[in-house]
C-alpha positions as CSV (number, residue, x, y, z in Angstrom):
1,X,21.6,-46.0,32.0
2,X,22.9,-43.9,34.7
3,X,20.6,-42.2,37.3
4,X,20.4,-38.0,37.9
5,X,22.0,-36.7,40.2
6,X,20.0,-36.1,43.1
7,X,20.2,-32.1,43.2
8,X,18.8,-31.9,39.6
9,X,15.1,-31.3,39.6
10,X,12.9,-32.7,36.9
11,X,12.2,-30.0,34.4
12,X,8.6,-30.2,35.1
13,X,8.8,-28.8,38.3
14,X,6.7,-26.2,39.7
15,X,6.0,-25.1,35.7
16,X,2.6,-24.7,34.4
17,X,1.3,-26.6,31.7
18,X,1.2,-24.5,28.0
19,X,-2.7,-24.0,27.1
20,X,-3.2,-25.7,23.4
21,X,-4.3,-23.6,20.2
22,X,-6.6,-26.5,18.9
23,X,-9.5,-26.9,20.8
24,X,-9.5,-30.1,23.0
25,X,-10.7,-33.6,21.3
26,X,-10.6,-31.8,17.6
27,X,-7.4,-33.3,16.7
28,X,-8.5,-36.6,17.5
29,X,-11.7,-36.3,15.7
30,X,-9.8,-34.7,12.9
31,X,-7.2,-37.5,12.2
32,X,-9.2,-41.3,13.3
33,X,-6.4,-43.3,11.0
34,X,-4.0,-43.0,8.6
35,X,-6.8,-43.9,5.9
36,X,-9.6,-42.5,7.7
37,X,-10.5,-38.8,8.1
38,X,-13.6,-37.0,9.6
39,X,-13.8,-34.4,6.6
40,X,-17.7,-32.8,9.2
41,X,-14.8,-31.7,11.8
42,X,-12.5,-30.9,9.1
43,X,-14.3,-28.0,7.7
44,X,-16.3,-27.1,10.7
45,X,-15.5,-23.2,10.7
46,X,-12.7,-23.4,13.7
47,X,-10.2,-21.0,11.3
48,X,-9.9,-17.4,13.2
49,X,-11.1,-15.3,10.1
50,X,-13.8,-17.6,8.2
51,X,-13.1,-15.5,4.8
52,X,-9.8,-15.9,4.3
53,X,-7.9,-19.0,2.6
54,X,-5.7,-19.3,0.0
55,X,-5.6,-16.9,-2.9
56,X,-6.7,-19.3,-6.2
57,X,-8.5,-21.5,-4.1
58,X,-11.5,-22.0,-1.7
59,X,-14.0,-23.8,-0.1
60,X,-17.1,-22.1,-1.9
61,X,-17.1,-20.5,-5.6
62,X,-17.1,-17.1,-6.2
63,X,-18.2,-15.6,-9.7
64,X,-15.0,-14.9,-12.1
65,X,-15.6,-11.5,-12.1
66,X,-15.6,-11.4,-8.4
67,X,-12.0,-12.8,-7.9
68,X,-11.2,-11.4,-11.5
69,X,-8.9,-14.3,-12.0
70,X,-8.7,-16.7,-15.8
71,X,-5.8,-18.6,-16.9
72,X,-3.9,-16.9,-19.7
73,X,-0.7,-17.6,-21.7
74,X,0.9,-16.2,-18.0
75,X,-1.3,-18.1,-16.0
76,X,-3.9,-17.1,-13.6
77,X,-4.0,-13.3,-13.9
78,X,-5.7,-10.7,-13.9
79,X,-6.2,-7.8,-16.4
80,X,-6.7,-4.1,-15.7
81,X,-9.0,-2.0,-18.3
82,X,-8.6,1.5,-18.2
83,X,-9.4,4.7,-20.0
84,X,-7.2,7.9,-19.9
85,X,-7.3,11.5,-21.2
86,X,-5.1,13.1,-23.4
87,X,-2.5,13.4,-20.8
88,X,-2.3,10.1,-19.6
89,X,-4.3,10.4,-16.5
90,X,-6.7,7.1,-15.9
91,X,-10.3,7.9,-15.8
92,X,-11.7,4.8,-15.5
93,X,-10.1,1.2,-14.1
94,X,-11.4,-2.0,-15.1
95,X,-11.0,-5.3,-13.9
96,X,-11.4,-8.4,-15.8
97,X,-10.0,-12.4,-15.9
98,X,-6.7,-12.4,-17.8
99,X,-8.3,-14.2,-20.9
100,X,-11.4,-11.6,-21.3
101,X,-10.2,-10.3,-24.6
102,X,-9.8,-6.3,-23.9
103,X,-12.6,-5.1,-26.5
104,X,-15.0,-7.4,-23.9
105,X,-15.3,-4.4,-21.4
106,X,-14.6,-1.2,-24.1
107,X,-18.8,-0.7,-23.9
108,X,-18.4,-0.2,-20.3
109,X,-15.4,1.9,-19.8
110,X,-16.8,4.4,-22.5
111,X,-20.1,4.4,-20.6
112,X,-18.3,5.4,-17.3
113,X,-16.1,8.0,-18.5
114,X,-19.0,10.2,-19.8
115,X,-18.6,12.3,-23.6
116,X,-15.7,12.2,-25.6
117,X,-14.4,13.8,-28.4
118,X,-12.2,11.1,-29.5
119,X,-10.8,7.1,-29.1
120,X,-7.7,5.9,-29.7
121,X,-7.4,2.3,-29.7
122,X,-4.9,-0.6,-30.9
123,X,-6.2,-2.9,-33.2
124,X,-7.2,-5.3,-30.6
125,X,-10.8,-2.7,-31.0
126,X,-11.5,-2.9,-33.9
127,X,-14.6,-4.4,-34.6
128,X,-18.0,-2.5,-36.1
129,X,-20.1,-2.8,-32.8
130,X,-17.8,-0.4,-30.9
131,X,-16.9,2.2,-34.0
132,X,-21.3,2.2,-34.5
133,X,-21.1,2.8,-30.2
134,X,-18.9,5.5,-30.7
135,X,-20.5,7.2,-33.7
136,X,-23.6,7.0,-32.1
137,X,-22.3,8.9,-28.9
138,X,-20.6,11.5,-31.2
139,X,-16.7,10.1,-31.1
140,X,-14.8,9.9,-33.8
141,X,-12.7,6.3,-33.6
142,X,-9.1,6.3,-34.4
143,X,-8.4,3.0,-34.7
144,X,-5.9,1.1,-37.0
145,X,-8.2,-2.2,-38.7
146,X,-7.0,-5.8,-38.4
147,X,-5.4,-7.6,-41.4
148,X,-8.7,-9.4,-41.7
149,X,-10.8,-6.6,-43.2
150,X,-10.9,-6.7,-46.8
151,X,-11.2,-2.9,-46.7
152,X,-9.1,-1.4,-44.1
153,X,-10.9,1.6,-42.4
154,X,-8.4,4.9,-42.7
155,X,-7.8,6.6,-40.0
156,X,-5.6,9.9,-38.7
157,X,-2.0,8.2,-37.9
158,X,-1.0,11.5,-36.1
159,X,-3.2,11.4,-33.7
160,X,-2.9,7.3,-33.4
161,X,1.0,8.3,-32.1
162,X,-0.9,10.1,-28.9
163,X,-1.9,6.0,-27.9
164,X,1.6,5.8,-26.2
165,X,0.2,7.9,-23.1
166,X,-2.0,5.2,-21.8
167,X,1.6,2.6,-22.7
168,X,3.0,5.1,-20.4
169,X,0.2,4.8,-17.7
170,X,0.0,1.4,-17.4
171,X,4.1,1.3,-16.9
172,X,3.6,4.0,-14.5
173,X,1.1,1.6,-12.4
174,X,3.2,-1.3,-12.5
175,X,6.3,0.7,-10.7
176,X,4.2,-0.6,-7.9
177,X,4.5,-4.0,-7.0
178,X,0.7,-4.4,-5.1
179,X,-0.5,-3.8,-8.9
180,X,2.4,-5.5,-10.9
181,X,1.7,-8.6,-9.4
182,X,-1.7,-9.2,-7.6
183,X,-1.4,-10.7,-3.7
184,X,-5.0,-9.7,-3.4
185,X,-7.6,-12.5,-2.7
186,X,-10.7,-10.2,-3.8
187,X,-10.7,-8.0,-7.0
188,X,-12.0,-5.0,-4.9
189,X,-8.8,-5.1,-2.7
190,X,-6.6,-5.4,-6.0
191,X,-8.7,-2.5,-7.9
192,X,-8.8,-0.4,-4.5
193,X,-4.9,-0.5,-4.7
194,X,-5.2,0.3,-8.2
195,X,-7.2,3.3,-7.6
196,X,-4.8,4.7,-5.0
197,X,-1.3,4.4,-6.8
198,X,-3.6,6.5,-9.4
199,X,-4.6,8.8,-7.0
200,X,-1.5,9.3,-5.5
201,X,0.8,9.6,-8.7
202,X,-1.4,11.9,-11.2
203,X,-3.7,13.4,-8.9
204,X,-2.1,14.5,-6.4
205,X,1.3,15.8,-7.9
């Protein structure tokens, strides 16, 4: 191979030497072989922020209702519960796993909203623990029965044609993409944005 020419400087010159990310000797301790890893130094804590990782995964377990995350027929989701008034307007928002079925946490968005005069439900509520909940608080349920009752329960279908507000609500939150389609790791963060877009579009207009 030829030589340099002798007026070309090595690159190295007079340059200081770049200061590593990883602390020194942690690599080596990391990696010992290709079929031998120190997993101790591998999880030591060196990340920046010790609470973050990846969004469906992590090094401890949280409770479901804490990450608010089950495996439906779309996958790992998550569901939001709500509770409007008669003009659409969310009262009360929910969070849940994606397979909690949606009468799971009815008990507890009728306890946070407070009296009502009415409910109107889809059939997905219809079961005689929630229509004894809300004749005991003084509601009156309007809600269509399954096929499986032998005797279906009437109810007013005028007022059932009112259930398109909350249809309308929950298209209204997913114009937002931070609710259509959770990057949150935490269910707080992901009900926090919730509870803004609401804030913002009914409240405040």
């Amino acid at each position: 191979m030829a030589g340099l020419p002798a007026r070309i400087r090595a690159l190295y010159d007079d340059l200081q030497p770049l200061q590593s990310l990883e602390p020194a000797g942690h690599l080596v301790r990391d990696v010992r072989g290709p079929d031998r890893v120190d997993w101790h130094y591998r999880h030591s804590g060196d990340r920046q922020h010790a609470h973050q990782g990846a969004p469906l995964g992590g090094r401890r377990k949280r409770g479901i209702f804490r990450e608010a995350i089950g495996r439906s027929r779309g996958g790992r989701t998550t569901k939001i519960h709500a509770l409007t008034d008669a003009a659409g307007r969310p009262h009360v928002l929910l969070l849940s796993p994606g397979n909690t079925n949606d009468i799971a946490l009815a008990p507890a968005l009728i306890a946070a909203v407070g009296p009502i005069k009415r409910l109107i439900a889809d059939k997905a509520y219809d079961a005689n623990r929630l229509r004894q909940l809300l004749a005991d608080r003084g509601a009156k349920a309007v809600i269509p029965s399954t096929a499986s009752r032998n005797r279906p329960i009437p109810y007013n279908k005028k007022i059932y044609r009112q259930r398109n507000v909350i249809e309308r609500m929950f298209a209204r939150l997913k114009d937002f993409r931070r609710v259509a389609t959770r990057y949150d790791k935490l269910a707080r963060n992901f009900l926090a944005g919730a509870l803004i877009v609401a804030t913002l579009v009914w409240w405040l207009n």
